[in-house]
Structure formats: C-alpha cells, structure tokens
C-alpha positions in Angstrom: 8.1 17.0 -8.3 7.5 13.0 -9.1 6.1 13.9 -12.5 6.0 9.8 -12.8 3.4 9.8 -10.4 1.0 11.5 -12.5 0.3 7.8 -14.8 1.9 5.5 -12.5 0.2 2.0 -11.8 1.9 0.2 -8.7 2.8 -3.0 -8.0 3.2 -4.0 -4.1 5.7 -7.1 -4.4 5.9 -8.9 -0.8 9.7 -10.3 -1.3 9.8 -13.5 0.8 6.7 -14.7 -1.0 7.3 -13.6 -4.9 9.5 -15.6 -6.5 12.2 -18.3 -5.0 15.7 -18.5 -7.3 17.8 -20.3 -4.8 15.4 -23.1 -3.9 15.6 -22.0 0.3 11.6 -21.7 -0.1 12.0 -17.7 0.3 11.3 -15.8 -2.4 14.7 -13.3 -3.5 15.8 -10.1 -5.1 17.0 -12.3 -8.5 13.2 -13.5 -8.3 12.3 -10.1 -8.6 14.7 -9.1 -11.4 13.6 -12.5 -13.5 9.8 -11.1 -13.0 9.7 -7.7 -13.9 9.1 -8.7 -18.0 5.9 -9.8 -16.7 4.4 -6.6 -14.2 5.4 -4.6 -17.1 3.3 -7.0 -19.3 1.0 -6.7 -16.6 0.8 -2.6 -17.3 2.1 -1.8 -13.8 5.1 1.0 -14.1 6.0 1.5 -10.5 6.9 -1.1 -7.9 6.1 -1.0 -3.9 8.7 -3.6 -2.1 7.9 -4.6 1.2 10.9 -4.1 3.8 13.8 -6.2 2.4 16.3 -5.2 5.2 18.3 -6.9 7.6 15.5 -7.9 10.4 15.1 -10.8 12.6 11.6 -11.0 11.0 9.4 -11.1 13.9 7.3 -8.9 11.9 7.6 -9.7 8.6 10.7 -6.9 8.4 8.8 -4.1 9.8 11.7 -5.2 12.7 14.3 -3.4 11.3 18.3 -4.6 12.5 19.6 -2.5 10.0 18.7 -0.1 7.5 21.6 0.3 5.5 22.0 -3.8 4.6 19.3 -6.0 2.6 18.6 -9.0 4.7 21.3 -12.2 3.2 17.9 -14.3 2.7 17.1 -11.9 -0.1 20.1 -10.9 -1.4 22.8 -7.8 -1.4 23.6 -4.6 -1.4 24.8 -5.2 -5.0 21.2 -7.1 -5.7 19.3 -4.0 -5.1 21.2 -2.1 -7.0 20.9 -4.3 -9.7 17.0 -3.9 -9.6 16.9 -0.6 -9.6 19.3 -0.8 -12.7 17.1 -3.3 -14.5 13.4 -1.2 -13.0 14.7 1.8 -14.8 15.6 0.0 -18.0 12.2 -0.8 -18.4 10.8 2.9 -17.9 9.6 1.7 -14.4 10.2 3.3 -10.9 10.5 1.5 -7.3 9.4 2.0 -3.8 11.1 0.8 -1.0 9.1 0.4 2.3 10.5 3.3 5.2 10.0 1.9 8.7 10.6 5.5 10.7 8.7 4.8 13.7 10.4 1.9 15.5 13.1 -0.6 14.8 13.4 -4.5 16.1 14.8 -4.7 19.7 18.1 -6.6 17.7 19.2 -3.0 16.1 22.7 -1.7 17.5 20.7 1.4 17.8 18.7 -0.4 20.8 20.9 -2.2 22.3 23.4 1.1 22.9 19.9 2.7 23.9 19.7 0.2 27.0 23.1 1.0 28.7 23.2 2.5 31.8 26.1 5.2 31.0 24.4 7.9 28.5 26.0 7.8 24.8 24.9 9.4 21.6 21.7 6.7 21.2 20.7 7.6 24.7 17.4 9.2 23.3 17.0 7.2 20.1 14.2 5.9 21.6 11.3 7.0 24.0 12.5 5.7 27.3 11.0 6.6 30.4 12.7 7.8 33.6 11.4 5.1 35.5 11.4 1.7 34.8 7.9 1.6 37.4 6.2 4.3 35.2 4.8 3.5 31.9 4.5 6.0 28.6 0.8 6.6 28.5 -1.4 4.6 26.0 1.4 2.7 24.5 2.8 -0.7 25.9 6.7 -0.9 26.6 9.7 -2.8 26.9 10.9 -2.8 30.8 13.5 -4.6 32.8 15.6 -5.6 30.2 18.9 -3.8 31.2 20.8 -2.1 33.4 19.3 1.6 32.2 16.6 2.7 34.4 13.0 3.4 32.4 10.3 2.0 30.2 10.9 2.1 26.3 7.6 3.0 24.3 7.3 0.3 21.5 5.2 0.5 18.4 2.8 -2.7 17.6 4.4 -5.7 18.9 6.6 -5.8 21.7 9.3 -6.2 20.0 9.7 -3.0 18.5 10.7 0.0 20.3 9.3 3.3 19.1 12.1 5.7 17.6 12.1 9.3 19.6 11.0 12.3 17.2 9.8 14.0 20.9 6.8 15.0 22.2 4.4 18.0 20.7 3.0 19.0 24.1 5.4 17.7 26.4 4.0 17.1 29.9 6.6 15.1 32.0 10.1 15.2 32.3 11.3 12.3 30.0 9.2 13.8 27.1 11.4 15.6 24.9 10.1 18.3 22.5 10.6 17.9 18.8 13.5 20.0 18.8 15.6 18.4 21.6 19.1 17.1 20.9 18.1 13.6 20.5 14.6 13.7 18.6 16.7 16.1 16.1 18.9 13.2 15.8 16.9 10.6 15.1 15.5 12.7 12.1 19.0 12.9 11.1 19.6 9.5 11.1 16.3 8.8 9.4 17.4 11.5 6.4 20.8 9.5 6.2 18.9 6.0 5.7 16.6 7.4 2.5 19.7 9.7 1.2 21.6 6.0 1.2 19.4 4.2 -1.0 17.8 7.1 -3.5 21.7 8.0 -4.0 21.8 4.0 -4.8 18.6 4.4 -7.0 15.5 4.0 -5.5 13.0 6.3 -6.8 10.9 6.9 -3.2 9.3 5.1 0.0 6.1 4.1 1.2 6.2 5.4 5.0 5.0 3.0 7.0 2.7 4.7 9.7 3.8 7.6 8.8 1.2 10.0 11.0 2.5 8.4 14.1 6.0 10.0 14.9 5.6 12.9 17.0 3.9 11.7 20.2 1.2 13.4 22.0 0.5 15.3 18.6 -3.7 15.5 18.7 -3.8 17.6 15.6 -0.4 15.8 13.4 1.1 19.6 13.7 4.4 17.6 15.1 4.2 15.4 12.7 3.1 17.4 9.3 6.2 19.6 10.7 8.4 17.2 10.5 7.5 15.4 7.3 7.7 18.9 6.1 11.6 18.9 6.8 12.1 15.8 5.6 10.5 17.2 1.9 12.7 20.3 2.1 15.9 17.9 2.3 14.0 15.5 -0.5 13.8 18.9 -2.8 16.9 20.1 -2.6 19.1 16.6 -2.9 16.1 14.3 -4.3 13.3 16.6 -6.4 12.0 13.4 -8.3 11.8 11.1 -5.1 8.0 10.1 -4.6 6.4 9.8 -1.0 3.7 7.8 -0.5 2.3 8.0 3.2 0.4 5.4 5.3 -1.7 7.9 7.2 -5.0 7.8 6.1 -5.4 11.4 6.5 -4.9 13.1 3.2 -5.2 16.2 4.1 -2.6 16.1 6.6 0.0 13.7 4.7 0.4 16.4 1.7 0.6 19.2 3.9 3.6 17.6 5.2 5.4 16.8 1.6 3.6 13.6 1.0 2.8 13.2 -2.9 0.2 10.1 -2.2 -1.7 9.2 0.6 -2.8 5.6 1.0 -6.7 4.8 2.0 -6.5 2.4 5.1 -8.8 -0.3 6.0 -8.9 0.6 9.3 -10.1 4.0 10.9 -13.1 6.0 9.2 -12.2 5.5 5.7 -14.9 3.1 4.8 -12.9 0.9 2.6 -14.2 -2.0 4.1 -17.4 -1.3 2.5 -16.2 -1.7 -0.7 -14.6 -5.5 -0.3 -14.6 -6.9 2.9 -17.6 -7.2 5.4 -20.5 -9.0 5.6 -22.1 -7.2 2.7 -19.4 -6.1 0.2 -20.6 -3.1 -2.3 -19.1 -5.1 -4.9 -20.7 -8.4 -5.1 -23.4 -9.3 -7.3 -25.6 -10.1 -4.3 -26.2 -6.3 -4.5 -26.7 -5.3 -0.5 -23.9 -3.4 -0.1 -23.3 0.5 0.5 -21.0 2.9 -1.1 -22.6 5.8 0.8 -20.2 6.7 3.9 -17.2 5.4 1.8 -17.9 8.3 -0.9 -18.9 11.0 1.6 -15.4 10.6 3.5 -13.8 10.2 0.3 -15.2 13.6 -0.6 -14.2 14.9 3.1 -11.1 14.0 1.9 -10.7 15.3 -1.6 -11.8 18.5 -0.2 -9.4 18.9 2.3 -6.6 18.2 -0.2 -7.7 20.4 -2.5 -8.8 18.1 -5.2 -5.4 17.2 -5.7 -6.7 13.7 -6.5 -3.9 11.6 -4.6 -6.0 9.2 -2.3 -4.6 5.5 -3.3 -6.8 2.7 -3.2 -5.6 -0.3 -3.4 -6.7 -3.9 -4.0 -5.5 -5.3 -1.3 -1.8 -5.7 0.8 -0.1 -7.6 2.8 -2.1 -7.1 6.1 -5.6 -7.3 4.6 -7.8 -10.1 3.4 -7.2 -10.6 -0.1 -10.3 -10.0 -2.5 -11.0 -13.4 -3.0 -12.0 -14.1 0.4 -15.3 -12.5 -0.9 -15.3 -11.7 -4.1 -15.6 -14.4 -7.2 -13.4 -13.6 -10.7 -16.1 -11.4 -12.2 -17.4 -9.6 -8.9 -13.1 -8.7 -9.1 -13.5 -7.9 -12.5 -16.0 -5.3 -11.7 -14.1 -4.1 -8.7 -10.9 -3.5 -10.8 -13.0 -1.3 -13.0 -13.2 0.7 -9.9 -9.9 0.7 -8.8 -8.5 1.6 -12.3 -10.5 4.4 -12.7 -10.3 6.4 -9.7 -7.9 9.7 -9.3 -4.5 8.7 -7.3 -2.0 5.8 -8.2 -4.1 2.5 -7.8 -2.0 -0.2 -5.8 -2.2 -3.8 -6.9 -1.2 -6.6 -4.4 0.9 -9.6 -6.1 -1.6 -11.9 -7.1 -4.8 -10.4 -7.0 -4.6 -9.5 -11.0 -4.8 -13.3 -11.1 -7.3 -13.6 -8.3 -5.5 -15.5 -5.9 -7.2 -16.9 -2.7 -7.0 -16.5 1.2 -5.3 -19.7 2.4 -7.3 -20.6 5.3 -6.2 -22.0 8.9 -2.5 -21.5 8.5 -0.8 -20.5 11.6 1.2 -17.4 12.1 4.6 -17.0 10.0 6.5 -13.8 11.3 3.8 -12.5 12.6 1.4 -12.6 10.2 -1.3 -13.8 12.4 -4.7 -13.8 10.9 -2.7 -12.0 7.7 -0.6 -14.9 6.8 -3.6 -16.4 4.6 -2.9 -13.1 2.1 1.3 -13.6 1.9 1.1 -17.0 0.2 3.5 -18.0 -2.6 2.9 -16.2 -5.7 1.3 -18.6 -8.1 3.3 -18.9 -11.7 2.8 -21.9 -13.1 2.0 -25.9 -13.2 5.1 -27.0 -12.3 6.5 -27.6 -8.6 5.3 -25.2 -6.2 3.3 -23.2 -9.0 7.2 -21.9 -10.1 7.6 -20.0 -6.7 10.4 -22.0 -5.9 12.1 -25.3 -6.4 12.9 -26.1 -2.7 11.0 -29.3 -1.3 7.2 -28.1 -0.1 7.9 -28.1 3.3 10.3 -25.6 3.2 8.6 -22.7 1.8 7.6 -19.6 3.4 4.3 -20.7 3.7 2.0 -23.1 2.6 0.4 -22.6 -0.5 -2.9 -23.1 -1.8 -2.8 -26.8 -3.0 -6.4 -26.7 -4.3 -5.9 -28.5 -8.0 -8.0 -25.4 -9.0 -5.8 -22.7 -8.0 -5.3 -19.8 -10.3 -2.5 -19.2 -12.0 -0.6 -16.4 -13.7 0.1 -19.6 -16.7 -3.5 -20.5 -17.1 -4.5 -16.7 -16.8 -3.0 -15.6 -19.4 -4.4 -18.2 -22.0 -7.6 -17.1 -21.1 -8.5 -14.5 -23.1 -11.7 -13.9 -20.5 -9.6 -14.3 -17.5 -9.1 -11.9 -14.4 -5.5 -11.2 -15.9 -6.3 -10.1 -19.1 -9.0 -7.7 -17.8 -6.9 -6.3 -15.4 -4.7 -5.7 -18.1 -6.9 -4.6 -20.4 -7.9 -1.3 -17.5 -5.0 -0.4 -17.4 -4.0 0.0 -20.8 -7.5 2.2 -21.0 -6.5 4.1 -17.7 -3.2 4.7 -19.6 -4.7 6.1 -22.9 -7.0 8.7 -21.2 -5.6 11.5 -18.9 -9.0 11.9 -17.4 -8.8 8.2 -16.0 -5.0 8.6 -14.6 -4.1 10.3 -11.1 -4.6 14.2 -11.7 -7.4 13.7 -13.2 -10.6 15.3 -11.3 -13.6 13.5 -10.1 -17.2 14.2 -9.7 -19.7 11.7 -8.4 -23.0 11.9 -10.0 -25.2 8.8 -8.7 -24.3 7.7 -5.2 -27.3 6.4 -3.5 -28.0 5.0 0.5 -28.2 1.5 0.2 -28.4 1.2 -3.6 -26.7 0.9 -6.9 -25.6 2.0 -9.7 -22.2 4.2 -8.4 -21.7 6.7 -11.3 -18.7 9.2 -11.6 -17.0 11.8 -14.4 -13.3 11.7 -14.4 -12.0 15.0 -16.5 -8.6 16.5 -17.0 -7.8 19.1 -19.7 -11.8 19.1 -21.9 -11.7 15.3 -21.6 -14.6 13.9 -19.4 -15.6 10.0 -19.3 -18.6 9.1 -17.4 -18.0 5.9 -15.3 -20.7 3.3 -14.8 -20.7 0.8 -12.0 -23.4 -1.9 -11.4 -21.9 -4.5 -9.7 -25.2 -6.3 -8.5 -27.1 -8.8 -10.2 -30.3 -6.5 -11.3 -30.8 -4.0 -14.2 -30.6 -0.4 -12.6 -30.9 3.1 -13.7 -30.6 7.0 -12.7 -31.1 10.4 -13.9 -28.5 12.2 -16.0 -28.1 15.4 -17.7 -25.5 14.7 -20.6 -25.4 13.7 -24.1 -24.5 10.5 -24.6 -20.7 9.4 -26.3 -18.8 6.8 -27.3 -18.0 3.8 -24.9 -14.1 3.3 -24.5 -14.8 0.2 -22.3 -17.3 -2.1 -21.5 -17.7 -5.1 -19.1 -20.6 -7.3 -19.3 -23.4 -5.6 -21.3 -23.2 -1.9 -22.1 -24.7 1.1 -20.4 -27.1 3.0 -22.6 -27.9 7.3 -22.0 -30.7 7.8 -23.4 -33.4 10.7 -22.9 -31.4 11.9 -19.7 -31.3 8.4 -17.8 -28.7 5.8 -17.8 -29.4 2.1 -17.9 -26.9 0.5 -16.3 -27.3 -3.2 -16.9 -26.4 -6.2 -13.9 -22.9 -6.9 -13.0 -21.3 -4.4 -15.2 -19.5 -1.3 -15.9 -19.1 1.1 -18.8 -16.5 4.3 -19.6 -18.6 6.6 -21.9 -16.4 9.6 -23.1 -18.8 12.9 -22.9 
C-alpha cells in the first residue's frame, strides 16, 4: 500500500506550459527540475504530470505515438529519470498521466491495426467487421485503409479506442474481455507502467479510467480488470499509487484504485462549489452546497468511509477559479479544499490565483480549455520567467494584463493567495484529522444557505471546520464544547451556549 498517500498534497504540473529552459516557448522537463524548490516551498509533496510522451499533440498528449519515449519537445528518457531522481531527493513522489483507453491514429500500434492481412495488432483496437456498420454510441474512424471495418475512437476523432473487449458481447466483432487480443492489450498496457515505475515513477493518474471495457453498464468489466492490473501492481510495484478518473468511487477502489478523482462533469455536483452562475463560494452568498454534499455522502458510503474522494482546485480541462472567484473568495475556497478527507489536487497557478485568458483560440485542442493552460506566471521579467523565447512563440498567449499575478509578487505579500495556501497546508500537515484518512462528519449543511460546518477526526483528534463564505454574519446549532482555534481566516468563529457564530467571508478549524 501507497503509505505516502495518507499526507500527500499534489501538485498537477501541465509540462508544455510550466516552465521554458530552452527558449522554444514550450515549457520542458529541466523547467520542472529547476522548479521543484519552490512546490516543496509551496507544501505540495506529490506531483501529477500531464502526458509528456511522444504525441503529435492534437490533444494536448492524450494522443499517444508512443508510450515508452518522452516527446523531444520536452526532453528524454534520461530527463525523466532525472526528475524522478531529483522528486525523491526532496521526500516528494510523482504521477505520470496513463492514457489506457485510446492512442493518437500516428502510433505504430494503429497503423499495423489498419492492414488488410491480420498480424499481432489486429485487435488492438475496436474495429468493426464492416467498414458500413458503425460501433454503437461511439463515433469511428472509417475508410482509411485497405482493412475492412470501422474503428471505435475515444473523444476526438483522432484517437482510436484501445480493445479491452466487450462485457456483454452482442455481435460478432465484439470480443469478450478474455479474448486473445483484449488479453493483449492489457498486456501491453502492464508493460508501459512496469517501464516507467522500474524507471521511478511512483504511480499514474488514469485517464478515464471507468471507460475500458465496452458495453459494461455496471463497470464489472472494468472493476475486473483494474483489479488485475492491482494484483500485478502488488506483487512487482506494492508502493505504486493509482489515482483514477472515474468519478465513481465506489467502483474505482473496488478495482485497486487508492484515489478517485471528483469530476466536474456527471452527478458529482462540483460545479456547485466554483463554477456556475451562483458559485457556493463567493461572497455574494446564493450558492448551494446541498446536492454536492448529499452525493458526496452517497459516495463516502459506498467506499466505506475510506475517505479517498480528491477534489481538486481546478485542471487542465476546467475553468480555472478565477474566472469566478476573487483572491479572498479563493482564499476561502482553499480552506475547503485543504481540509477535506482524500489528497487535494492543486492546478499550477491557482495557489497564485492566476486568471482565465479569454478569447484565445484552440491550441492542441484545447478549445474553450485553452484559457486555463496559459504560461505559468513567475516573475517580472520577460514572459513572467516562463520562458525567454520571443512572445510570439510561446505556447500560448499569456495574460498581459500589467496586473497579473505572480508567484514573485505573491510571495512578498504576506496577505497574498500564496502564502495562505501555504499556510493550509502546513495546518493540514500538522493534524492527522485534517489529512486524507481522516474521517468526516458534516454537521451544518443547509438548502440554499450557509454556514457549511464539518468534524474531521482520526485517532481522538477531532477539529470542527467552519465555512462562511458569504458576505453576512451566520449561525447554527451545535452540541460541543468549544476548543482552541488552530486556524482562522477573516474573523474567528465563536461556540458559545451550543451555537456557532460563524462571521462573513470566513473560516475557522476549532480542535474539539
């Protein structure tokens, strides 16, 4: 087991956009390495890298050519290694981002897939025995080649879905889970994470990892293969940590998974919290927290109170904070983050507060998400330190507002985003109850209303957690004896007489 995971405070570094050392506007591996002094400064202990492979980037990576090579515009081989090396030097562990479900249309795999005479990457790929018939509910790649059939792809239509078979088979070209070539695929897909954790990676993050098995209603296909995958994991890898992005907790950890992220999309809620039209956590105080806690709860019940659900401030396809929340409404929603069971996620550049860059067009497929994969912000200097290559050339555009934030100008400020992200953590990282195992109980949740109230405990330790992000003075009922506060923001919460006074825009840990 990842004992790591129990305190671990992640870091989600998006490479191209981090930190430039060879002045071709695209952030690097070396960026990275001359970087972690300051995530560890930060508090963060863990790293999540987006896919650095080799990838003709039509999605950002997610197109995987190769997994076995990091992409030249990033570096080597011999670079990762060298992070790892210099990660674990600093008592921190590293991620690396697992595509499984599909690769880009550019990977050998593919294009051996698409000949006419079958070889051993035949049924590498959900393929169709027509090329006039269609898989069902999924779009596909068709005429391409001289092999008759459809190939299923995953997102964009560039990216054919990787076979792991069918649950419930139903038509001749859908192969069961156990067939020859969904076994190899699995195979393959063991090979690509026993390559770099014997290189020194400490995990993955899965990308979409509920959506292998096809025609799976319940995820039993899929929970049974994950479940194969964490046999292999604890007999070569026991320390390597899984993080899933399912969105169904319940499901991800029966199948091996140590963390489950919360996604923005599907019933989760999330949404609720930071980005609709009425955000819970702005100070203009019409928000609800309601259906978000009630699935959370769903959720934590179906996974046993294990306490691994991962909320994170933002990533790389989401709006980032900013967009609708000001520095102190953050503030406040940090307190949250940084105080809820599971390993909290931080996106480069939202400890600093950085904005949405409006009206940019797509960059490798970004879309409407290229506004949150802007060039980190550093400094005063040219390009805010990212990189030294002329403006045009970088990644993307950054935000040239005079104003922008900065991680420079953050941390002078003693009052700044920064230091009060940092500040959380080091709380989070002085109380077990605060850190990932440690259980929760919500004891003010209210339709429509605020304050949000919680205990975190682990082990006799129990801290009472006091959220008011609106602008008014509120209160509720509760049956404890006041303690001593081990952080306040804004003015303090008072328990007094069995109610709490929870004062506007702030939030107090009271330690029972």
């Amino acid at each position: 087991m990842a004992k790591w995971l129990d305190n671990a405070v992640f870091y989600e570094i998006y490479p191209q956009s981090f930190h430039d050392t060879n002045a071709d506007g695209i952030g690097d591996l070396q960026g990275i390495i001359e970087k972690l002094d300051y995530i560890k400064e930060l508090g963060c202990n863990a790293l999540w890298l987006n896919p650095c492979f080799t990838s003709p980037f039509g999605d950002a990576g997610y197109d995987v050519a190769d997994y076995y090579t990091i992409a030249p515009r990033y570096g080597t081989n011999a670079d990762a290694k060298r992070l790892f090396e210099e990660v674990h030097k600093r008592d921190m562990h590293i991620l690396l981002d697992l595509v499984p479900g599909h690769t880009s249309v550019e990977h050998k795999w593919f294009k051996e897939s698409m000949k006419a005479e079958k070889n051993e990457f035949t049924d590498r790929y959900v393929w169709t025995d027509s090329v006039w018939e269609s898989p069902e509910d999924m779009a596909s790649i068709r005429g391409i080649s001289d092999r008759d059939g459809a190939c299923a792809v995953n997102f964009f239509s560039m990216q054919p879905a990787l076979n792991y078979g069918y649950y419930k088979p139903e038509k001749s070209w859908q192969q069961s889970v156990d067939a020859p070539g969904p076994k190899a695929t699995l195979e393959e897909m063991k090979n690509v994470m026993r390559f770099w954790l014997t290189m020194g990676c400490d995990g993955f993050r899965v990308d979409m990892a509920g959506s292998l098995v096809k025609n799976d209603e319940d995820g039993k296909g899929t929970i049974g293969l994950w479940k194969k995958v964490r046999s292999f994991l604890d007999e070569e890898f026991p320390d390597a940590a899984m993080v899933s992005e399912w969105g169904e907790p319940d499901k991800s950890l029966q199948g091996g998974f140590h963390m489950d992220f919360l996604l923005h999309f599907g019933p989760s809620h999330y949404n609720d919290l930071f980005r609709c039209e009425y955000p819970y956590f702005t100070r203009e105080g019409k928000g609800d927290i309601s259906q978000f806690v009630a699935k959370y709860l769903e959720n934590y019940e179906k996974s046993e109170k294990k306490g691994l659900i991962c909320i994170p401030s933002g990533n790389h396809d989401m709006d980032r904070l900013a967009r609708t929340l000001d520095q102190e409404e953050m503030k406040v929603a940090f307190a949250f983050l940084l105080s809820m069971p599971g390993a909290p996620f931080i996106y480069y550049g939202d400890e600093i507060g950085m904005r949405y860059v409006e009206g940019l067009t797509s960059v490798e497929g970004g879309f409407n998400r290229t506004g949150s994969r802007s060039p980190m912000q550093w400094d005063n200097s040219v390009n805010a330190g990212f990189s030294a290559a002329p403006s045009e050339k970088l990644y993307i555009r950054q935000d040239e507002d005079q104003d922008r934030p900065t991680v420079q100008k953050q941390m002078q400020d003693e009052n700044s985003l920064f230091n009060e992200v940092r500040k959380l953590i080091r709380v989070r990282q002085s109380c077990k109850a605060l850190q990932s195992k440690g259980e929760i109980e919500f004891v003010c949740v209210k339709e429509n209303a605020y304050p949000f109230a919680y205990v975190r405990s682990c082990e006799g330790e129990r801290i009472l957690v006091v959220i008011n992000p609106s602008g008014r003075d509120e209160s509720f009922s509760f049956d404890g004896k006041n303690g001593e506060t081990i952080y306040v923001l804004g003015r303090k919460a008072e328990l007094k007489d069995g109610v709490v006074s929870a004062p506007a825009a702030s939030v107090s840990f009271i330690r029972l």
